[in-house]
N, C-alpha and C positions, 0 to 999 in steps of 0.2 A: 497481376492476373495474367494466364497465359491463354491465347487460343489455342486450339489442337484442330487440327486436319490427319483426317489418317489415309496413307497409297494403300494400294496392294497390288500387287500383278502377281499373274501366275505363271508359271513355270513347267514346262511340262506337259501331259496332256492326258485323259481317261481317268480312269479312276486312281491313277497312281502320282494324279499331278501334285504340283506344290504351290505353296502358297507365302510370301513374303510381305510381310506386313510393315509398315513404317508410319511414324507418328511423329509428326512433327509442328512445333513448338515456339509462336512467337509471341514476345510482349506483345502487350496489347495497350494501348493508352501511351502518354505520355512518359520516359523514365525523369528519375530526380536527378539535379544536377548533380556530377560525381558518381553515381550509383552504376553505371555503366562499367566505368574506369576499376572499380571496389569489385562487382561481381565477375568480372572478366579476370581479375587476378585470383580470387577465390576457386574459381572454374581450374586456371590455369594452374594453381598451385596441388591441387587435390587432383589431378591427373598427372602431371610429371611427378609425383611422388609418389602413384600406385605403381605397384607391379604388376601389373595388365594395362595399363594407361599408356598413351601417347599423345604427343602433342608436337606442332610444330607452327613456330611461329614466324609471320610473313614480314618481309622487311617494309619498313616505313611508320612500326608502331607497335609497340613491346604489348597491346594487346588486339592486336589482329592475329588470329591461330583458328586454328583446326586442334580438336582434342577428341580421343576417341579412349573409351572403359569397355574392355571385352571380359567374357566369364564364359563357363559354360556350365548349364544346370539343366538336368533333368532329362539329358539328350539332345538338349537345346541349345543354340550358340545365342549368347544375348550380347549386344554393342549398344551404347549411348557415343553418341557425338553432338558434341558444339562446336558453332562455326560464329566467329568473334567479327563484326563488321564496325569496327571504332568510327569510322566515316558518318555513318548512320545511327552509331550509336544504340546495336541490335546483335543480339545474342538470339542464334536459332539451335537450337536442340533437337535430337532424333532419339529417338530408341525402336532397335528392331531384333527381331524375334525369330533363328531360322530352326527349324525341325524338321523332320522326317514320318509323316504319320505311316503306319504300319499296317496294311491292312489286316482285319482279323481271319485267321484260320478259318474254314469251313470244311465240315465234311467229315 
């Protein structure tokens, strides 16, 4: 099960301002022993091998990283990222969402 918390700040100012949203993502409860170790490689594997993925991994633990999936849809820039904390044994997840709203013509 995950909790979610979502930010937003805004950007900008008047009717033309913007709006950035972020949603972020931690286990909740207990994990299983191992399950940590397994999901942090799956994370890890399935981004280094997309072609819009990144990932980099920090020394001291083949799964402590940062991994980031970018696309764009709809005039939208969408990213997910995990941030891998083996210490603690906590996988945190974002996905955020940037656009341009347009205002409508009048007149």
């Amino acid at each position: 099960m995950h909790s979610g918390q979502q930010y937003a700040a805004a950007a900008g100012g008047g009717q033309a301002g913007r709006r950035l949203g972020v949603r972020v993502r931690r286990p909740r409860g207990d994990a299983l022993p191992g399950s940590f170790a397994g999901r942090a490689q799956e994370l890890l594997d399935l981004v280094s091998g997309h072609p819009q993925g990144l990932a980099g991994v920090f020394p001291g633990s083949p799964h402590a990283f940062t991994a980031l999936l970018a696309q764009r849809h709809e005039g939208q820039v969408h990213w997910r990222t995990w941030h891998a904390y083996p210490q603690e044994g906590q996988l945190v997840a974002t996905r955020t969402k940037v656009g341009v709203r347009v205002p409508a013509m009048t007149g």
